[in-house]
PyMOL Python script that loads the backbone (N, CA, C, O; Angstrom):
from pymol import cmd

cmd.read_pdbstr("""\
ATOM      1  N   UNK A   1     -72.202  24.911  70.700  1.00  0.00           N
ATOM      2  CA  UNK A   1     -73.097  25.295  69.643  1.00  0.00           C
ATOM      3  C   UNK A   1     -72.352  26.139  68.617  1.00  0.00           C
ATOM      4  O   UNK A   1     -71.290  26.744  68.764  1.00  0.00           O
ATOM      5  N   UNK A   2     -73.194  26.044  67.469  1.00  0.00           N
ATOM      6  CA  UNK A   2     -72.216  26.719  66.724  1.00  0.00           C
ATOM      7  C   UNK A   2     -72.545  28.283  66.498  1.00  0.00           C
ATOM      8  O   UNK A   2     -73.652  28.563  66.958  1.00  0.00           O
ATOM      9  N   UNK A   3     -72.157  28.913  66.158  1.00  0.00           N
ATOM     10  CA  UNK A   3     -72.780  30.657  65.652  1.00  0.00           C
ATOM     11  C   UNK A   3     -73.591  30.187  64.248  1.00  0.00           C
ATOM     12  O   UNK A   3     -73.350  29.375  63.355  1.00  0.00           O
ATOM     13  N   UNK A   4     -74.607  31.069  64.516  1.00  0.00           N
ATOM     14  CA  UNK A   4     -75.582  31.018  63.123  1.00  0.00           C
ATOM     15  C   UNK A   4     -75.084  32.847  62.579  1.00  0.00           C
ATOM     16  O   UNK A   4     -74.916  33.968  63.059  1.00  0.00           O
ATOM     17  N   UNK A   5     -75.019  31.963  61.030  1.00  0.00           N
ATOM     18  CA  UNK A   5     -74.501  33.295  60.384  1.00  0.00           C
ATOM     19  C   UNK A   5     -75.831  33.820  59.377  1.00  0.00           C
ATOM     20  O   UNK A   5     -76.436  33.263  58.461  1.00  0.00           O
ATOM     21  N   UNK A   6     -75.933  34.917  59.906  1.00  0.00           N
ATOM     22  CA  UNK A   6     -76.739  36.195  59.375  1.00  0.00           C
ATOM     23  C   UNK A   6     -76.188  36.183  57.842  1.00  0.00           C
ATOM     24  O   UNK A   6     -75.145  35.582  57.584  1.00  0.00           O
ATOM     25  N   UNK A   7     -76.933  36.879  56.820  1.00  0.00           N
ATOM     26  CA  UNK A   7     -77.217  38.214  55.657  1.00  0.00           C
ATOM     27  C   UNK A   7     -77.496  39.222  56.430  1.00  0.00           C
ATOM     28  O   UNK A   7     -78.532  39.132  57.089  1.00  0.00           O
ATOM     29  N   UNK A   8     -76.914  40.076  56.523  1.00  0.00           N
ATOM     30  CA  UNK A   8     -77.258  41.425  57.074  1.00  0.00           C
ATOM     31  C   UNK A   8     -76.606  42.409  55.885  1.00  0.00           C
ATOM     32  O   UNK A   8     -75.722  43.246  56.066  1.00  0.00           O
ATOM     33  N   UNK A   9     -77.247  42.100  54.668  1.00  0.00           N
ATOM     34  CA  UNK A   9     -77.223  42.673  53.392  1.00  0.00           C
ATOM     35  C   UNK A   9     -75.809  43.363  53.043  1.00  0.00           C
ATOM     36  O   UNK A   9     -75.570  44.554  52.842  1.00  0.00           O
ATOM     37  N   UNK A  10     -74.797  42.062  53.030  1.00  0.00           N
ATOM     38  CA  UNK A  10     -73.528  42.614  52.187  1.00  0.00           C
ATOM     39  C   UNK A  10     -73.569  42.973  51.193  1.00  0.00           C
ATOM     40  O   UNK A  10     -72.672  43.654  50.695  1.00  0.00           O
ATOM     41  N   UNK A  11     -74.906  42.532  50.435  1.00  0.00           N
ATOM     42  CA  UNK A  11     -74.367  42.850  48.857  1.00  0.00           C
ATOM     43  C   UNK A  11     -74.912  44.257  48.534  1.00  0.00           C
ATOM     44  O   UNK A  11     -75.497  44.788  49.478  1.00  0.00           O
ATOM     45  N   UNK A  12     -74.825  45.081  47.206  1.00  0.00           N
ATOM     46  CA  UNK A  12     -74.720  46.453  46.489  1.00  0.00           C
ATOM     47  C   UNK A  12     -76.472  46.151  45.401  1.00  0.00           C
ATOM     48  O   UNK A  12     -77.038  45.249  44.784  1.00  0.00           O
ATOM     49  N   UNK A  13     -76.625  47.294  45.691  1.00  0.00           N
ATOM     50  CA  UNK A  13     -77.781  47.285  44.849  1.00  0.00           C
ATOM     51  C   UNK A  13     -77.712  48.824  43.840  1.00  0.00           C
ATOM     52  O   UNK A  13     -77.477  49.989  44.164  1.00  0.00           O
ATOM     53  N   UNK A  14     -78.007  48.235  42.626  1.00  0.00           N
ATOM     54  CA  UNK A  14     -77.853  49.474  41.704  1.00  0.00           C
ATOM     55  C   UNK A  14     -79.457  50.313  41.360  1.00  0.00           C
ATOM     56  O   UNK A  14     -80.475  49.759  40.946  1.00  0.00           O
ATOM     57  N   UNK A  15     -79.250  52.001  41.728  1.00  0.00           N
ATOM     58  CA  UNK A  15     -80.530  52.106  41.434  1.00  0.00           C
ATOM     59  C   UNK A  15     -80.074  53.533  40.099  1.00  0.00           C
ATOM     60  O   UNK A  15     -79.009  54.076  39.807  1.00  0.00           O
ATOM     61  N   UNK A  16     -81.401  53.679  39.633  1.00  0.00           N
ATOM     62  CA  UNK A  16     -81.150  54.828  38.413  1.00  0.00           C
ATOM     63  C   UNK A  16     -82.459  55.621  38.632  1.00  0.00           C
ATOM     64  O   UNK A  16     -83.617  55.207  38.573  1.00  0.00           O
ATOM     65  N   UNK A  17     -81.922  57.054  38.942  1.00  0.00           N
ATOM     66  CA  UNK A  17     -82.979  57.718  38.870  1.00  0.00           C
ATOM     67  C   UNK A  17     -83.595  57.752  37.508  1.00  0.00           C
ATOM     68  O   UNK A  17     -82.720  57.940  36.663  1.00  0.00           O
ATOM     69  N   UNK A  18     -84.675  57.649  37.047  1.00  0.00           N
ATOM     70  CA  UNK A  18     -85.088  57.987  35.776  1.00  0.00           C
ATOM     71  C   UNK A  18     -86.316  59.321  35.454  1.00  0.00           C
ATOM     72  O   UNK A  18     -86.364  60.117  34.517  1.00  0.00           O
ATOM     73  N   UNK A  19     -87.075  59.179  36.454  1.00  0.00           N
ATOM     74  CA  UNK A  19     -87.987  60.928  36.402  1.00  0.00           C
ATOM     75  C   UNK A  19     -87.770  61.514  36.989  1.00  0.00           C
ATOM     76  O   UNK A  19     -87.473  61.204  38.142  1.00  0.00           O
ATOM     77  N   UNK A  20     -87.794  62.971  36.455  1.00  0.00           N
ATOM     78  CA  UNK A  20     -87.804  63.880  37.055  1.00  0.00           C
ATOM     79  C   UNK A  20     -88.802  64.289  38.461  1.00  0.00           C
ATOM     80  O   UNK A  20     -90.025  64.182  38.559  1.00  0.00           O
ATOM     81  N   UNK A  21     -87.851  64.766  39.437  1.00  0.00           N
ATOM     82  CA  UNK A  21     -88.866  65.142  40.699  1.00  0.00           C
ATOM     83  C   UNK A  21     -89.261  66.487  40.940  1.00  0.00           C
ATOM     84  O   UNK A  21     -89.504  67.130  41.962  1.00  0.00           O
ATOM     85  N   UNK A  22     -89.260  66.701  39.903  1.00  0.00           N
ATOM     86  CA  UNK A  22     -90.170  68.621  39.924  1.00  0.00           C
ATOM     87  C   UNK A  22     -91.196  68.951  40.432  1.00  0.00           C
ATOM     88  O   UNK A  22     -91.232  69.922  41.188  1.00  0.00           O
ATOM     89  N   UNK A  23     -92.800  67.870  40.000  1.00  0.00           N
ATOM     90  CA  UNK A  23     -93.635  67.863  40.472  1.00  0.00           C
ATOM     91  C   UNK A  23     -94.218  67.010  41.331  1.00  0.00           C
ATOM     92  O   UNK A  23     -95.397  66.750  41.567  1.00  0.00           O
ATOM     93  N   UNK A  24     -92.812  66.470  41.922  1.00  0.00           N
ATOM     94  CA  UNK A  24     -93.078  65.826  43.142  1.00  0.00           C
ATOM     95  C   UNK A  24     -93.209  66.618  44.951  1.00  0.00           C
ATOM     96  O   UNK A  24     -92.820  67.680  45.436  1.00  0.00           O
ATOM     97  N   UNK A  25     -93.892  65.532  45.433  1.00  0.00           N
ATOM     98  CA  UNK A  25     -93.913  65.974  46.757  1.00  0.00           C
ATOM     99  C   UNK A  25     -92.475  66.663  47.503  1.00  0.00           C
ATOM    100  O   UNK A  25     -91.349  66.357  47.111  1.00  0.00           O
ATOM    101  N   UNK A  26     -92.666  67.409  48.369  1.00  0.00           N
ATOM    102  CA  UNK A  26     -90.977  67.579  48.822  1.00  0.00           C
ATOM    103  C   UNK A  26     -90.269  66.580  49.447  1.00  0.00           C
ATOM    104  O   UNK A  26     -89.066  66.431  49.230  1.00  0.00           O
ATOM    105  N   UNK A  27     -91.197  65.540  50.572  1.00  0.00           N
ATOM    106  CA  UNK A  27     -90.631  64.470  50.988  1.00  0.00           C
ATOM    107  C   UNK A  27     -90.021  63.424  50.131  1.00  0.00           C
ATOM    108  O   UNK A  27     -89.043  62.721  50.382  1.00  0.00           O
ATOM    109  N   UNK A  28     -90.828  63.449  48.996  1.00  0.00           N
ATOM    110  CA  UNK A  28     -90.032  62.620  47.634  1.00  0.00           C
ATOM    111  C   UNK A  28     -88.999  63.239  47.596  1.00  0.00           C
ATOM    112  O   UNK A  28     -88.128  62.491  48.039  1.00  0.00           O
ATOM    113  N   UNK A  29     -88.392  64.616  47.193  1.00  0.00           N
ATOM    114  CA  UNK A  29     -87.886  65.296  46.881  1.00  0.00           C
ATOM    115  C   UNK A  29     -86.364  64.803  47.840  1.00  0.00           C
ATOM    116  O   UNK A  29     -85.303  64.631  47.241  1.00  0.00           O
ATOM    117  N   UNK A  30     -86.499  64.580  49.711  1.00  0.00           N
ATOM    118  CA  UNK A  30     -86.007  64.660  49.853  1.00  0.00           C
ATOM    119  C   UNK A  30     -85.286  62.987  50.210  1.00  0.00           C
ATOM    120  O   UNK A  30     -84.295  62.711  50.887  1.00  0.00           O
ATOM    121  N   UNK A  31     -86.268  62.048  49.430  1.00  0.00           N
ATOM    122  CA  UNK A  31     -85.842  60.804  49.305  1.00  0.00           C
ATOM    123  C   UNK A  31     -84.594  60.754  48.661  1.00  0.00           C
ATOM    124  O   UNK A  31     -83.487  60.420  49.084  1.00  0.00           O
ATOM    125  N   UNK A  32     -85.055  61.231  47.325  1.00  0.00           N
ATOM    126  CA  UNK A  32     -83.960  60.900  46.454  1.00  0.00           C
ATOM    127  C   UNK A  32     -82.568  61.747  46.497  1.00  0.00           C
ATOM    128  O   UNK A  32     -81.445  61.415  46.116  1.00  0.00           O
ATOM    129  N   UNK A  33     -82.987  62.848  47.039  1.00  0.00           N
ATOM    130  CA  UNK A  33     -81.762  63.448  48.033  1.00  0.00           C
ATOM    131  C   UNK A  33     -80.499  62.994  49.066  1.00  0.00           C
ATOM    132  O   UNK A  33     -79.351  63.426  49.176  1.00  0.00           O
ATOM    133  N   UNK A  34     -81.204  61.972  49.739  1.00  0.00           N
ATOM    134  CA  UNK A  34     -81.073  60.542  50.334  1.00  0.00           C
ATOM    135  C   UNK A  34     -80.586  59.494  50.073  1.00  0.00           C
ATOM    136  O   UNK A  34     -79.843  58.790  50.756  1.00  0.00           O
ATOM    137  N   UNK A  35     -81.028  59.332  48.962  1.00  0.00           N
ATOM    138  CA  UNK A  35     -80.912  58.565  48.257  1.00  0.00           C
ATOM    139  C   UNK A  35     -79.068  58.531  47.572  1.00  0.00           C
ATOM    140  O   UNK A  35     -78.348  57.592  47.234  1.00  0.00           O
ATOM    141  N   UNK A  36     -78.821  60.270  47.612  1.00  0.00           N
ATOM    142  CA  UNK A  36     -77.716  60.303  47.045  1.00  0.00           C
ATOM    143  C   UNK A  36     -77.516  60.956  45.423  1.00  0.00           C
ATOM    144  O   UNK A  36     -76.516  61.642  45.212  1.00  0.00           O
ATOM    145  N   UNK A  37     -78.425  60.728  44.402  1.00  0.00           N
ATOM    146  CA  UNK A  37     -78.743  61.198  43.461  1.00  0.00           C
ATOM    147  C   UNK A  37     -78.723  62.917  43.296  1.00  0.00           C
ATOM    148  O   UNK A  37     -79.323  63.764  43.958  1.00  0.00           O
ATOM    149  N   UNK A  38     -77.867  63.053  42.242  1.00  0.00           N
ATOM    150  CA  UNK A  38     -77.792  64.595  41.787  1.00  0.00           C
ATOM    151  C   UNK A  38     -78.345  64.687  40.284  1.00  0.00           C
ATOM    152  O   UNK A  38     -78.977  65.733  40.140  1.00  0.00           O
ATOM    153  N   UNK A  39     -78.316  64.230  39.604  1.00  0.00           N
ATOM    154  CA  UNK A  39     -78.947  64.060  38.005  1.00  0.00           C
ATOM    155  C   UNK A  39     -79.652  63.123  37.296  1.00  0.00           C
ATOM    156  O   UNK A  39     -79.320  61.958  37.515  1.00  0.00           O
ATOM    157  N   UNK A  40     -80.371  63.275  36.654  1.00  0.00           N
ATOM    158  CA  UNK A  40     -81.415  61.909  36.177  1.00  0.00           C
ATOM    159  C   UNK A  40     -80.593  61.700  35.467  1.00  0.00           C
ATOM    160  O   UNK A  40     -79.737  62.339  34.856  1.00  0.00           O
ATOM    161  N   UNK A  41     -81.005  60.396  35.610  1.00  0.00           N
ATOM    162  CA  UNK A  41     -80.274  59.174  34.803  1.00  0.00           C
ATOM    163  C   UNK A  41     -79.241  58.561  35.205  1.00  0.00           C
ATOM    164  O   UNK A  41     -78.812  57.538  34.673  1.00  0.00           O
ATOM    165  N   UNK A  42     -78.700  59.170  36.260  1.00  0.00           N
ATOM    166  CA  UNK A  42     -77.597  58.672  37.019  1.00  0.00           C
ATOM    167  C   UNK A  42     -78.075  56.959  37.835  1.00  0.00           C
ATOM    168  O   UNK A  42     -79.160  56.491  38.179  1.00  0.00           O
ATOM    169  N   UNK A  43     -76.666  56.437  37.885  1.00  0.00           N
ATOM    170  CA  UNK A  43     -76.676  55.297  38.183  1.00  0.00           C
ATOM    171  C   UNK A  43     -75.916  54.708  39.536  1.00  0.00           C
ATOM    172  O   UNK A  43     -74.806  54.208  39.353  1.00  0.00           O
ATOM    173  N   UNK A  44     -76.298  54.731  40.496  1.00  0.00           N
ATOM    174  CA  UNK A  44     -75.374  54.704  41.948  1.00  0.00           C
ATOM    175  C   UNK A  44     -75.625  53.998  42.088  1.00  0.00           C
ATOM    176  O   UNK A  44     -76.707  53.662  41.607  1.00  0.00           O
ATOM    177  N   UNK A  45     -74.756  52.954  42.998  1.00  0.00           N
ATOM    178  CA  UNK A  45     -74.715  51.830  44.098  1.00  0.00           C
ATOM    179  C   UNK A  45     -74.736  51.990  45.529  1.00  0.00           C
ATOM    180  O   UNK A  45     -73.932  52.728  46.099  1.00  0.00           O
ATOM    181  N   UNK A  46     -75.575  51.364  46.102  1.00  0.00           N
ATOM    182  CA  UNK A  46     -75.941  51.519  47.618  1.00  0.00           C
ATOM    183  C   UNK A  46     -75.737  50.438  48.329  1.00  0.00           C
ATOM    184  O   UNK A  46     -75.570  49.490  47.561  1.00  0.00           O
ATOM    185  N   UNK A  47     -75.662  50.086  49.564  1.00  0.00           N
ATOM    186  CA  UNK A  47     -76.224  49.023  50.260  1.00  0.00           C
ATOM    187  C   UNK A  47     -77.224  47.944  50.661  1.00  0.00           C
ATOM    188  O   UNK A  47     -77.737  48.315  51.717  1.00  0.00           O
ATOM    189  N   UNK A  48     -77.753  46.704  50.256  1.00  0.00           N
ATOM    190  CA  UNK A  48     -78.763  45.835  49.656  1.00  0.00           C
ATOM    191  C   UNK A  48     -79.217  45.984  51.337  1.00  0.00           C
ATOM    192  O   UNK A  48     -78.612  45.216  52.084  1.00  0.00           O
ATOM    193  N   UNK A  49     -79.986  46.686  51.826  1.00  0.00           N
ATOM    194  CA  UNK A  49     -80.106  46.350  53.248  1.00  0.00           C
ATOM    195  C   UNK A  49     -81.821  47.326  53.470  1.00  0.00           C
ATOM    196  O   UNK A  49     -82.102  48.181  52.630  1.00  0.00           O
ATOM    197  N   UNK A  50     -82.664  47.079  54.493  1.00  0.00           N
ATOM    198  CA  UNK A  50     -83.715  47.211  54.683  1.00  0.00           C
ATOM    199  C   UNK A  50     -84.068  49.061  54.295  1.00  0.00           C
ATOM    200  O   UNK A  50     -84.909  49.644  53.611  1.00  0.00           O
ATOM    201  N   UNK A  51     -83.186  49.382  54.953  1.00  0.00           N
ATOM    202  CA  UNK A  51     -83.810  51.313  55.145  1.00  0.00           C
ATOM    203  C   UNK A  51     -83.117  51.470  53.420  1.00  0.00           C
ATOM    204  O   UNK A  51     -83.914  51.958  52.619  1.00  0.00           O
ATOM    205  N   UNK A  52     -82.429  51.280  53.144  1.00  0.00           N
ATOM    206  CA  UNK A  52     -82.822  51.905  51.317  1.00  0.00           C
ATOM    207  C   UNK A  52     -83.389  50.787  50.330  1.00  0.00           C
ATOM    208  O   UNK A  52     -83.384  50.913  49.106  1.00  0.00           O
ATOM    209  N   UNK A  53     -83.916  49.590  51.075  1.00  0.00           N
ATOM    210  CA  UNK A  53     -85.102  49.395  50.121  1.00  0.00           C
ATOM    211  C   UNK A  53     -86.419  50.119  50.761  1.00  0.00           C
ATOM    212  O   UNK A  53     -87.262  50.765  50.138  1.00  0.00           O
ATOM    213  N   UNK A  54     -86.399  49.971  51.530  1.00  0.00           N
ATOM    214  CA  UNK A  54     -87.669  51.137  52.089  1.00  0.00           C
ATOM    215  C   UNK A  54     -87.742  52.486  51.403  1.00  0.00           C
ATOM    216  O   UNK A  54     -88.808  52.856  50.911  1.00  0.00           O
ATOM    217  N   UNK A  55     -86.203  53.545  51.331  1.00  0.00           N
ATOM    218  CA  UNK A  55     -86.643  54.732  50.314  1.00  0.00           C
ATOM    219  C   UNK A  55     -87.251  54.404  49.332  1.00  0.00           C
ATOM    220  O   UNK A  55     -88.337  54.936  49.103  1.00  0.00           O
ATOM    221  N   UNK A  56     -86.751  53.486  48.520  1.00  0.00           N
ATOM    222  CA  UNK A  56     -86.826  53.039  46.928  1.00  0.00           C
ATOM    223  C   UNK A  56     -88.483  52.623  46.862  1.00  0.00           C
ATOM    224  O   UNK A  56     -89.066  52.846  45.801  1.00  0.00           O
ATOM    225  N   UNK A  57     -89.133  52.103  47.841  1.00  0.00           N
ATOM    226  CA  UNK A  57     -90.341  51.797  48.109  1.00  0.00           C
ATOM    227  C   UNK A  57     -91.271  52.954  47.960  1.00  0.00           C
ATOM    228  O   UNK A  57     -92.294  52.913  47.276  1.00  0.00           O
ATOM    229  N   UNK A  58     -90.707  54.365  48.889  1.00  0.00           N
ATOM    230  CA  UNK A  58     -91.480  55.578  48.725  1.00  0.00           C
ATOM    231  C   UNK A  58     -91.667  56.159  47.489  1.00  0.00           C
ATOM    232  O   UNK A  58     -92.525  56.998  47.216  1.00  0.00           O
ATOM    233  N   UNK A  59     -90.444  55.466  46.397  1.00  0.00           N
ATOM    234  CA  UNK A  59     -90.213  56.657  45.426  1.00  0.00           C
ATOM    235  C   UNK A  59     -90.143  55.936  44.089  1.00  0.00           C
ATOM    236  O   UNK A  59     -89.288  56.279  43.272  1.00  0.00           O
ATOM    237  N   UNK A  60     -91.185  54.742  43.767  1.00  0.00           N
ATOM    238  CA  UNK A  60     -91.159  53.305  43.021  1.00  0.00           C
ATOM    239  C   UNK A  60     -90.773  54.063  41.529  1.00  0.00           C
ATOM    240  O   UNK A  60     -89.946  53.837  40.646  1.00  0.00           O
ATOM    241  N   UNK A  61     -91.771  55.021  41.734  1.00  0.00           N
ATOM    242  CA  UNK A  61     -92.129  55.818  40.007  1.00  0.00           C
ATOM    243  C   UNK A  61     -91.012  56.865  39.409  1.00  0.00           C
ATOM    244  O   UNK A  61     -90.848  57.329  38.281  1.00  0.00           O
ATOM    245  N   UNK A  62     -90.207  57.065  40.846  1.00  0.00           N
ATOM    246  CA  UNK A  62     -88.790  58.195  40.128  1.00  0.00           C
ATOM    247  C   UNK A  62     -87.479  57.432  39.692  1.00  0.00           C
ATOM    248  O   UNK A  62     -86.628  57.747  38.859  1.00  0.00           O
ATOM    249  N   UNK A  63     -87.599  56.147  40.651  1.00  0.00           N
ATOM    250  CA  UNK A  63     -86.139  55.169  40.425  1.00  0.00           C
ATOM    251  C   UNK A  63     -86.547  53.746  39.869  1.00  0.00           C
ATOM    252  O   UNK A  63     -87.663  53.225  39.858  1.00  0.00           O
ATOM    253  N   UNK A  64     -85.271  53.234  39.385  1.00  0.00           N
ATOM    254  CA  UNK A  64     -85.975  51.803  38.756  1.00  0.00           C
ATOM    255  C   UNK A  64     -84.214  51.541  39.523  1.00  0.00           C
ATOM    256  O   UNK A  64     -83.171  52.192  39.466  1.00  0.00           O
ATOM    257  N   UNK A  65     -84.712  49.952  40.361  1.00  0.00           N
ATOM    258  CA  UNK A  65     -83.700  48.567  40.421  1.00  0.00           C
ATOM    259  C   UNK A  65     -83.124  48.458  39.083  1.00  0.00           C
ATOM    260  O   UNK A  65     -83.886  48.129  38.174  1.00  0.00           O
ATOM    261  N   UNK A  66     -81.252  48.801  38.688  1.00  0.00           N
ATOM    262  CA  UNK A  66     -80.947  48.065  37.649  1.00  0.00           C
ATOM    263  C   UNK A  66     -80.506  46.651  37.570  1.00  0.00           C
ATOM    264  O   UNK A  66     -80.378  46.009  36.527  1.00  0.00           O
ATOM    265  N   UNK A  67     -80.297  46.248  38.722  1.00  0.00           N
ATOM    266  CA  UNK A  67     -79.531  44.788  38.378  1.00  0.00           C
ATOM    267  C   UNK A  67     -80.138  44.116  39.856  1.00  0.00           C
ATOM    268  O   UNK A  67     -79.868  42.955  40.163  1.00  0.00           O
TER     269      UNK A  67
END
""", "prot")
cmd.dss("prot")
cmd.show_as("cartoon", "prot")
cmd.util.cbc("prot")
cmd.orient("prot")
């Protein structure tokens, strides 16, 4: 038989914080913490894989998917 080959999310996903989390919850707070993010507007690359689309899920309204 042959091996069946998986996606187990090689590819990079770009996210950008864009609002501010001042008057956010702290658990938001400590998403985007998580997340990696130190300044709005910043633009990082992560791993295309389940647990940081799940943050990005908690926190739809502070980050936007760029690409």
């Amino acid at each position: 038989m042959t091996a069946k080959k998986t996606n187990s999310g090689g590819g990079l996903i770009q996210l950008k914080w864009v609002r501010s989390a001042i008057c956010a919850p702290v658990k938001q707070k400590r998403v985007i913490k998580g997340l990696g993010f130190t300044r709005l507007n910043q633009v990082i690359e992560r791993p295309d894989n389940a647990a940081i689309r799940g943050m990005v899920a908690k926190v739809p309204h502070l980050v936007e998917v760029v690409n």
